[in-house]
C-alpha positions in Angstrom: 28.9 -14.6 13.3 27.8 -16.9 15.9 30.7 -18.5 18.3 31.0 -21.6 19.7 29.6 -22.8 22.5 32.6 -24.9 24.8 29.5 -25.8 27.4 27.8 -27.8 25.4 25.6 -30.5 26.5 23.2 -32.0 24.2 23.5 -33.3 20.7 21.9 -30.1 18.9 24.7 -28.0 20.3 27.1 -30.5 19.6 26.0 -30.7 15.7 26.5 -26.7 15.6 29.6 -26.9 17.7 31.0 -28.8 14.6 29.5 -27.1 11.6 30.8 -23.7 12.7 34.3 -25.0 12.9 33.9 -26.0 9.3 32.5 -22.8 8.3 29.8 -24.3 7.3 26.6 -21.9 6.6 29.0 -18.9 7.0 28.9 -19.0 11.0 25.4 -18.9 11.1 22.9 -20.0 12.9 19.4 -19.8 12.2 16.3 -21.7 13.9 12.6 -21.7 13.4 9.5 -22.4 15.6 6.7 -23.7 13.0 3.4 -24.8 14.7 0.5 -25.4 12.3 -2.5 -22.7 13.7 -4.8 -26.0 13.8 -5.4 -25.3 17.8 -3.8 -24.2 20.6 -0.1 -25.0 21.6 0.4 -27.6 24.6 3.7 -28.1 27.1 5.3 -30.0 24.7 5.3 -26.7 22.0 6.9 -25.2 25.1 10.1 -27.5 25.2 9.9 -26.9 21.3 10.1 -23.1 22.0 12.1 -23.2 24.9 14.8 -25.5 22.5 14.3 -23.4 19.1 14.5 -20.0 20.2 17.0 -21.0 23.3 19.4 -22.2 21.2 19.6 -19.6 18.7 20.1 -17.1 22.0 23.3 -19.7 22.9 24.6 -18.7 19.6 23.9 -14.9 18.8 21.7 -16.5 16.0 18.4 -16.0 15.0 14.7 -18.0 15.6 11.7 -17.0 13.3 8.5 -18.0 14.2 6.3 -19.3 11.2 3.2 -20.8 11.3 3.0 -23.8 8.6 -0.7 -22.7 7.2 -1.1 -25.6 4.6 -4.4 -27.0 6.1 -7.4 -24.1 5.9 -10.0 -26.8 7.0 -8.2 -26.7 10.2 -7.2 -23.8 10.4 -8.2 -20.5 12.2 -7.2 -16.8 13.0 -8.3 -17.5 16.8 -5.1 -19.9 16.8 -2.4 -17.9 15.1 -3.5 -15.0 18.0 -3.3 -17.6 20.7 0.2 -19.1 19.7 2.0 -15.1 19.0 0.3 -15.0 22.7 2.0 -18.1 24.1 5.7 -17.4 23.1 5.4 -14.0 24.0 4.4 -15.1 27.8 7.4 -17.3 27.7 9.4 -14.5 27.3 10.8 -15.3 24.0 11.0 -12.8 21.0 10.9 -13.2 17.1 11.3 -9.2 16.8 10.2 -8.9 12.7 10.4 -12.5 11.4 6.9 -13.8 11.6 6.1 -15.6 8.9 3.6 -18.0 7.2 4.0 -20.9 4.8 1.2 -19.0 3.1 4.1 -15.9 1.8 5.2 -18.6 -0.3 2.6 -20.0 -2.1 3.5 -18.9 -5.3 7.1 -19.5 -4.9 6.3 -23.1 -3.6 3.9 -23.2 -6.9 6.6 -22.5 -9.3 8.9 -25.0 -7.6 6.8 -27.6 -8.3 6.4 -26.6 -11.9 10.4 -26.8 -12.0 9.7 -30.6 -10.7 7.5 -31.6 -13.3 9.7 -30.3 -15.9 12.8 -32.1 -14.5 10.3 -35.4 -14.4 10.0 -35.5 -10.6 6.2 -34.9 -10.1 3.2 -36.2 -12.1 -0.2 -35.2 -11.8 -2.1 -38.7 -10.1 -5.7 -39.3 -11.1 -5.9 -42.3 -8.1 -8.3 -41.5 -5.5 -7.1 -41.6 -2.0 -8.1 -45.1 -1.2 -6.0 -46.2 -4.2 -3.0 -44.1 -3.7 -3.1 -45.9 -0.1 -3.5 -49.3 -2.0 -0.7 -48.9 -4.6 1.4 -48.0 -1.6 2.5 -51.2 -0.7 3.6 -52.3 2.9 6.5 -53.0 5.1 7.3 -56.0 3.5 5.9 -55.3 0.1 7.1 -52.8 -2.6 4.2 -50.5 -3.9 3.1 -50.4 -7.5 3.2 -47.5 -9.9 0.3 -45.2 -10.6 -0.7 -45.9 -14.1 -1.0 -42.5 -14.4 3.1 -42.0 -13.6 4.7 -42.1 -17.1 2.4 -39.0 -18.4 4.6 -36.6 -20.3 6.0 -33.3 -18.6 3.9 -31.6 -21.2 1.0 -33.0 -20.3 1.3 -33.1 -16.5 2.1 -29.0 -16.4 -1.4 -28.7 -19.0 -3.0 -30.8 -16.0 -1.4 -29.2 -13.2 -2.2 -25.4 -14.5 -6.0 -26.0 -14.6 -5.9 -28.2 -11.1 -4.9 -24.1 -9.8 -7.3 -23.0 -12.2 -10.2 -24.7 -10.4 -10.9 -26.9 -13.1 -11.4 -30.3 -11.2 -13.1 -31.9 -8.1 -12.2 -31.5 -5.1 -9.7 -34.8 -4.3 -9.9 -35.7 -8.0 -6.4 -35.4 -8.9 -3.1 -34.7 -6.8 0.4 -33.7 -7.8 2.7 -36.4 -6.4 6.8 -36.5 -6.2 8.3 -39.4 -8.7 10.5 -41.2 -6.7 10.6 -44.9 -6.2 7.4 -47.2 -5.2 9.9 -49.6 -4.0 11.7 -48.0 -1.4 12.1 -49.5 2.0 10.8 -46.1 3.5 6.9 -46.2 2.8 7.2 -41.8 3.1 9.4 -41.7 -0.2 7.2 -44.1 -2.1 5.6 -41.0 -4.6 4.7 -39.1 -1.9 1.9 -35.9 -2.4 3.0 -32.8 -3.3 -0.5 -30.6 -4.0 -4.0 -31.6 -3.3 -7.0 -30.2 -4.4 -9.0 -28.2 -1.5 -11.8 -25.3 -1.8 -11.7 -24.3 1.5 -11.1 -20.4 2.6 -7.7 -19.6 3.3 -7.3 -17.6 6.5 -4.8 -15.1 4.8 -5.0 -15.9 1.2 -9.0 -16.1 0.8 -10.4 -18.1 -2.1 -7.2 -17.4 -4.4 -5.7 -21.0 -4.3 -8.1 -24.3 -4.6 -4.4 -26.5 -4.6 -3.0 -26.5 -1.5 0.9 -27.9 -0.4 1.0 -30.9 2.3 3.4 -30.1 4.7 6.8 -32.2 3.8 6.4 -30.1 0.7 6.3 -27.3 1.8 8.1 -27.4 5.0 11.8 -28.0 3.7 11.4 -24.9 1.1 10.2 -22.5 3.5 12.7 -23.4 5.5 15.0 -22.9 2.3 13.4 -19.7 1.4 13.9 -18.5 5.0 17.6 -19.5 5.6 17.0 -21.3 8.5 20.4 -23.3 8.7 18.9 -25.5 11.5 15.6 -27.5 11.5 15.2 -29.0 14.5 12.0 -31.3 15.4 10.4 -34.2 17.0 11.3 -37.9 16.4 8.6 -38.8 14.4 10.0 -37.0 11.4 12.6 -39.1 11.4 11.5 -41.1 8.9 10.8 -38.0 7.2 14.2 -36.4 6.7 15.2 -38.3 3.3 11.7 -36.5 2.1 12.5 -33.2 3.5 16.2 -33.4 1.6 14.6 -34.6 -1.4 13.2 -31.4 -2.9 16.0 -29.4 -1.7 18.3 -31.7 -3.6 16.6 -32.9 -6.9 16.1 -28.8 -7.6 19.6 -28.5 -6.6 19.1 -25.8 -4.1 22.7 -24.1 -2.2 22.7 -23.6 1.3 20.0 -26.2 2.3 19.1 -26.2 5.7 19.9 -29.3 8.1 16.8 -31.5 9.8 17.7 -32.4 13.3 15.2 -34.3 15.2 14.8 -34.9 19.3 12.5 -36.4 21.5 9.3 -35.2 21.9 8.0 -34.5 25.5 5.4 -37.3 26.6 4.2 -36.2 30.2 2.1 -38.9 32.6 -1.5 -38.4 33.2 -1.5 -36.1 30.2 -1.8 -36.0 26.2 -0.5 -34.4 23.5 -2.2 -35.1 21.0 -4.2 -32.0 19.2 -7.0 -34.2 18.2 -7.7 -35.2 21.2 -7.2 -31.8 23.1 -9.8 -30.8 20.3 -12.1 -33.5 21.3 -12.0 -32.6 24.9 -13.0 -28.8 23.8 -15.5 -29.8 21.3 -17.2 -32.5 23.4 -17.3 -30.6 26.8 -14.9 -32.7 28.8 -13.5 -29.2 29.3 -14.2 -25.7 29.3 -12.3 -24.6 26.8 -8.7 -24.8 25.4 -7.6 -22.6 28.1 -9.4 -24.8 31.0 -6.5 -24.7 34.0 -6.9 -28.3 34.0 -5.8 -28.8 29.9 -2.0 -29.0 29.6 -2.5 -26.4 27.1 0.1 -23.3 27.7 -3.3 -20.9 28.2 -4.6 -23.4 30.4 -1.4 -23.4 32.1 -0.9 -19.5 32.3 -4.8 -19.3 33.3 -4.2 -21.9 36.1 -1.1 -20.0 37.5 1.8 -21.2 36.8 4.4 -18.8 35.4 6.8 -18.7 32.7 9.6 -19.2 34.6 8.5 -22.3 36.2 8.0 -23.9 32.3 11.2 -22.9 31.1 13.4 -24.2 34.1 10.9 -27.7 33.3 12.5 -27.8 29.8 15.8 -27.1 30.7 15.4 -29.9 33.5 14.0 -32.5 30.8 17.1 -31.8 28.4 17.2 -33.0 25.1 17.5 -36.8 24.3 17.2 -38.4 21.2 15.3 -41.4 21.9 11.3 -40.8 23.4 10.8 -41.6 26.7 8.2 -40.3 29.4 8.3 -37.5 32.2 6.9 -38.0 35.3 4.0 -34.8 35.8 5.6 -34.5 39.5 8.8 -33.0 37.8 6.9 -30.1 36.2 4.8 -29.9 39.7 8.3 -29.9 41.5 9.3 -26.7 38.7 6.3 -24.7 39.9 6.4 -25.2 43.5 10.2 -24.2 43.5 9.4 -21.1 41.6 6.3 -20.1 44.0 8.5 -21.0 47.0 10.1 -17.6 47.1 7.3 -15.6 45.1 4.1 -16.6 46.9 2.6 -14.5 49.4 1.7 -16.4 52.6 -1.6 -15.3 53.2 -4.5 -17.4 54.9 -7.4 -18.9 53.2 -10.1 -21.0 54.9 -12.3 -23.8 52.6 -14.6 -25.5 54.4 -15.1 -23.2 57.4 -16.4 -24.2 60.6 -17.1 -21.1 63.3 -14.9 -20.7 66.4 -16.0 -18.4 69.2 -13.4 -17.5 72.0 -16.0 -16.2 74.5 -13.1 -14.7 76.8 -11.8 -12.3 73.9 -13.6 -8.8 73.8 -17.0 -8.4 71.8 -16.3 -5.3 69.8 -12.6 -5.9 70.1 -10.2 -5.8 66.9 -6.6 -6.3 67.0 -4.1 -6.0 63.9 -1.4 -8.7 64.0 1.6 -8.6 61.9 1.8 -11.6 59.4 5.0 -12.5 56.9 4.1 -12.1 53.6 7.2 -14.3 53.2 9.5 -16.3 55.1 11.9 -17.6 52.4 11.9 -14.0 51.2 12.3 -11.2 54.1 12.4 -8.2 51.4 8.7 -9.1 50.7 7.8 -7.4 54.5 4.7 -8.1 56.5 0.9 -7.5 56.3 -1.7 -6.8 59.2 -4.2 -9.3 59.3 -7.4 -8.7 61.3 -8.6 -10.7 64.5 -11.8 -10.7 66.3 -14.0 -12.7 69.1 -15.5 -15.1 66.0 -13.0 -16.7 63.7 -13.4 -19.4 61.1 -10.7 -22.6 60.9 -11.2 -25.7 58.7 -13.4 -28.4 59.2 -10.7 -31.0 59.0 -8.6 -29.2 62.0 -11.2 -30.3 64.6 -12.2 -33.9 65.4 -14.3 -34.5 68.5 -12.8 -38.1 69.1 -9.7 -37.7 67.5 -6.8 -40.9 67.6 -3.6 -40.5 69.0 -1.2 -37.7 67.4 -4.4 -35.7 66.5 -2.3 -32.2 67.3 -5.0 -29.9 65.6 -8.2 -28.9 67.9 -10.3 -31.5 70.1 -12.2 -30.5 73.3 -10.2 -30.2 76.2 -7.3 -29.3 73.8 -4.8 -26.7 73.1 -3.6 -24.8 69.6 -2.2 -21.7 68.4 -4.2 -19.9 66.1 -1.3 -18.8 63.0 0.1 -15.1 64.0 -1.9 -14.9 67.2 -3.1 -16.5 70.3 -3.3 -20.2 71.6 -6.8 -21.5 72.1 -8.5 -24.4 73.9 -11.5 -25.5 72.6 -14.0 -25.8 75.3 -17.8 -26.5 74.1 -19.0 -28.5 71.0 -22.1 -26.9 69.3 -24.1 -29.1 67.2 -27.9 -29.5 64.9 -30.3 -30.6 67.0 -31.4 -32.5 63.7 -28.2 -33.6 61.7 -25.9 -33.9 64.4 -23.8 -32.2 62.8 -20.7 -30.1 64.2 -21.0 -26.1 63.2 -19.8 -24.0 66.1 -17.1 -24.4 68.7 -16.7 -22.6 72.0 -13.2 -21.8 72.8 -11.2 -19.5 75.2 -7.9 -18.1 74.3 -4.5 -17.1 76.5 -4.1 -13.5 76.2 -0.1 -13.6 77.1 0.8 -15.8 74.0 0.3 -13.7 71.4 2.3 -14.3 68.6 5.8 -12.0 68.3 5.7 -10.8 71.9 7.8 -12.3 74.6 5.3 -13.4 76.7 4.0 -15.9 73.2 6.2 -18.3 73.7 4.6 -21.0 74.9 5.1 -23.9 72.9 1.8 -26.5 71.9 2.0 -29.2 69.1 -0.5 -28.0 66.6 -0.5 -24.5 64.5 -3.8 -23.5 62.9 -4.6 -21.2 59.8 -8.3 -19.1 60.7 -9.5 -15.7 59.3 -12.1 -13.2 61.4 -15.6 -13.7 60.2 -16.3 -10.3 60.8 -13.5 -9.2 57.9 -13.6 -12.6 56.1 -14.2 -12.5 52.0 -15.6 -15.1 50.5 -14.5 -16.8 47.5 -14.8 -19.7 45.3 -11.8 -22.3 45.4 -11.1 -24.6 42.6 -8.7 -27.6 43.2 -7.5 -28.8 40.0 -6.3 -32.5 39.8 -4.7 -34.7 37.0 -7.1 -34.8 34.0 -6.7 -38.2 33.7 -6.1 -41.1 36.3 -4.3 -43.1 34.2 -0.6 -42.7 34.0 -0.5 -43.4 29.8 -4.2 -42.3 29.3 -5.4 -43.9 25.9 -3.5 -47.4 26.3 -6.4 -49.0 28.0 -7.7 -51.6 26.7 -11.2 -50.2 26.5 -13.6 -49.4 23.9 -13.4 -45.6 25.6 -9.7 -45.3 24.9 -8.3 -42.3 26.8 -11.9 -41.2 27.7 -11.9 -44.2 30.0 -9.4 -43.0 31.6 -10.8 -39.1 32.6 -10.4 -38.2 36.1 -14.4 -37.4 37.3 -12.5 -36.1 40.5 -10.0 -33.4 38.3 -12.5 -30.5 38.7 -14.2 -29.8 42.7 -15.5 -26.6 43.5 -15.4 -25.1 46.7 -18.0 -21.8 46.7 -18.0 -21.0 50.5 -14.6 -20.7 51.3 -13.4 -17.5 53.6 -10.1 -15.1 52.5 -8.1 -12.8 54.9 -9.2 -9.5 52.9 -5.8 -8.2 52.1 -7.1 -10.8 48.8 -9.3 -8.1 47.3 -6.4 -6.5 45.9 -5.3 -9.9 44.8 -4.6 -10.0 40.9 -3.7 -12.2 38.3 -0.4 -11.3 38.1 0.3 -12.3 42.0 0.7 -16.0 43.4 -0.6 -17.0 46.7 0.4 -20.2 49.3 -3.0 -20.2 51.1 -1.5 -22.0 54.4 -1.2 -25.7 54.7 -3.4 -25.7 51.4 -1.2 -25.2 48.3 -0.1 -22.7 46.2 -3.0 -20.9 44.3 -3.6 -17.8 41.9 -6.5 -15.7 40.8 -8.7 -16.6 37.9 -8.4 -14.2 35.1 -11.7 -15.5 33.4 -14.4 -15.6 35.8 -12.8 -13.9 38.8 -14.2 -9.6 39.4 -13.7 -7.8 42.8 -17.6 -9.0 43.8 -17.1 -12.7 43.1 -13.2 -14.0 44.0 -12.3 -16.7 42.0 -8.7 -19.0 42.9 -7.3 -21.9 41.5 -5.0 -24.4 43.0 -1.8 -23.8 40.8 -0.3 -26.8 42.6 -0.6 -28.4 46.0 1.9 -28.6 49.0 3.2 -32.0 49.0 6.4 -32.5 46.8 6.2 -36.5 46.6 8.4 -35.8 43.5 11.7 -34.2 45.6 11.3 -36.9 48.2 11.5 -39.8 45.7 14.6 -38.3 44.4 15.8 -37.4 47.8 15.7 -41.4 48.5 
């Protein structure tokens, strides 16, 4: 029997709270995750996830997951693997209670039979178009089907054959007799069964009639003994429908709908559709592109489970919508890679550095931190050698005042080593163009030894050509500029609004080579570059593949900070 929880600090827990004082559903408590397999689950499944199974956890209770498998033109195998894949990696469990809307097709059948026979359902021969204009409006009642008043005989005759196969496709529906004047337009004779051939992923060609989801959601839920049914504010509007059946067949121990705010992130949708369309039309790679707020793409980009789940407990739960700024999440991941990154050093657009003082055939090992939030983690050797590469950016041949990288005539320390002064510029006789420097370094300033501290301004990440790996780089930006993408006022709509800069590619970058044992599994902070992770698609040991989980800069904290 579950116990109650005194720490309570949303609504949901509250509602509990009070029905286990009053006994009510015998101490239990009882939860469900049920995502339609239509495509692949997105950030806002995870606070969904993170609230459904979380809060049976709080209570000793249980969580089933179910997928609600009442669409077969939508739906596919591919997506029930994907989702099982997704709530495992967020480390939540629903031991032996998967289930499917699809086990109860026959039970969900014969319920509706006990509807028509109580004079709650009718079979409707309207066609779509009419069934919309018989509806009504806001401000105007609908109108009844003419079609409404058939007799219970004859609408379980017509109801039989439409499982039978005997009519068209959209021909004839099953529809819920309740009021066509009701101020909410969703209890107006709602649809019960429609009329589909279309292959069932589970069931095969055995049904033609298929349930639409406010039917069968409540009654699975039922069938399950889900006590709590919690979901997303736009089924508010819903609940009276999702009583209805439980109530008019006069069912004991109905479940409870509770409904929160759905998470709306900036620069992001949530919308399946249009996640869809940027898969089907190319925008992306693929539902798991690392740019997609998908939870693959996600997991596939680098950031962990851990990092998502503090998110949602950050967000809360609120029962009005409102929207999250993206830098939150982004502020979630880097506080999670903080302490689990390895500092290692990584250079992108490499520019060659000789120090013509230092020893031809001379290698030295230096001793690096993997970590220096986290001691425990120990230290590496990194390689060093006459010809190193550093970044393009960290030199500047005329550079303006509190310039404290590399400049002829100037000093730097080299990250774990030596300070060097860049003396010589080497350019293209024909472009003009910068590509080798000529430097000398101070042999008593090695990094770590007593003699190394002398103090300059400027600190610079490099790697030794001679033991550099090279790898691709991908830094991954917002998806879309916009902050709301999709309420431009454009004939695009959120396609106006895609970021042509979200994807660059970087393919000659240079790795310290302690990274080819780098593996999916392990996080990086490439110095002064952001934190990044290795591509588990199109990365192998011959062709190294990162992506930028998240950048550096925490704009996010320092807004909060001020």
């Amino acid at each position: 029997m579950a116990m109650i929880n005194p720490g309570s600090t949303n609504f949901i827990q509250a509602i509990i709270n009070e029905d286990l004082k009053t006994g009510k559903n015998e101490g239990r408590v009882h939860t469900r995750f049920p995502p339609e397999p239509n495509g692949y689950l997105h950030i806002g499944h995870a606070k969904s996830i993170c609230l459904n199974f979380g809060t049976a956890a709080l209570y000793q209770g249980l969580c089933n997951l179910r997928f609600d498998d009442t669409n077969p033109s939508k739906e596919e195998i591919e997506f029930v693997e994907s989702i099982k894949e997704d709530v495992r990696w967020l480390g939540f469990d629903w031991e032996d209670r998967m289930y499917f809307a699809s086990d109860y097709f026959e039970q969900l059948y014969d319920f509706a039979v006990e509807l028509i026979k109580l004079g709650h359902a009718y079979v409707c021969d309207l066609s779509a178009t009419q069934i919309r204009e018989y509806r009504g409006t806001l401000t105007e009642p609908g109108k009844n089907s003419p079609y409404r008043d058939r007799t219970v005989e004859e609408n379980l005759d017509l109801f039989r054959r439409m499982r039978a196969g005997e009519f068209a496709d959209g021909s004839r529906v099953l529809r819920a007799k309740i009021d066509m004047a009701s101020p909410n337009l969703n209890m107006r004779d709602p649809v019960l069964y429609r009329i589909l051939r279309q292959t069932h992923h589970r069931t095969g060609d055995k049904w033609c009639i298929y349930p639409m989801y406010d039917y069968a959601h409540p009654l699975s839920d039922y069938l399950e003994g889900i006590t709590h049914s919690i979901c997303t504010l736009e089924f508010e509007d819903h609940r009276p429908l999702y009583d209805w059946p439980l109530e008019v067949l006069n069912l004991k121990d109905r479940p409870q709908q509770i409904e929160f705010a759905r998470l709306n992130l900036t620069h992001t949708v949530m919308s399946k559709r249009i996640l869809r369309e940027l898969v089907e039309q190319g925008y992306v790679s693929g539902w798991d592109d690392p740019r997609m707020p998908t939870i693959s793409g996600l997991r596939r980009r680098g950031v962990t489970p851990a990092a998502i789940r503090d998110f949602c407990e950050r967000i809360g739960v609120a029962k009005s919508n409102s929207t999250v700024d993206i830098g939150l999440l982004e502020h979630c991941i880097r506080e999670d890679l903080n302490e689990k990154a390895l500092r290692v050093m990584a250079v992108l657009r490499p520019l060659k550095v000789v120090i013509e003082n230092y020893p031809e055939d001379q290698v030295e090992e230096l001793d690096a931190e993997n970590n220096p939030e986290n001691p425990a983690m120990g230290v590496r050797k990194i390689p060093f050698s006459r010809v190193i590469y550093i970044e393009q950016e960290d030199f500047m041949e005329d550079p303006p005042k509190k310039f404290f990288r590399l400049s002829p005539g100037k000093e730097v320390r080299l990250k774990h080593a030596y300070i060097i002064k860049c003396e010589q510029v080497i350019k293209d006789e024909k472009t003009g163009q910068i590509i080798e420097l000529r430097c000398t370094y101070d042999p008593e300033t090695r990094s770590g030894m007593a003699s190394g501290t002398r103090k300059v301004k400027g600190t610079l990440h490099w790697v030794s050509a001679r033991h550099a790996v090279p790898a691709e780089v991908r830094l991954l930006n917002h998806l879309f500029l916009s902050e709301n993408p999709g309420e431009e006022k454009s004939e695009l709509g959120y396609k106006a609004s895609l970021n042509p800069d979200s994807l660059e590619v970087l393919s000659s970058c240079l790795v310290e080579p302690s990274l080819t044992e780098a593996t999916p599994d392990t996080r990086y902070q490439f110095l002064r570059q952001g934190y990044f992770a290795l591509d588990p698609v199109d990365s192998s040991p011959e062709n190294l593949v990162f992506n930028r989980v998240v950048s550096l800069r925490d704009s996010w904290a320092k807004a909060q900070k001020s």
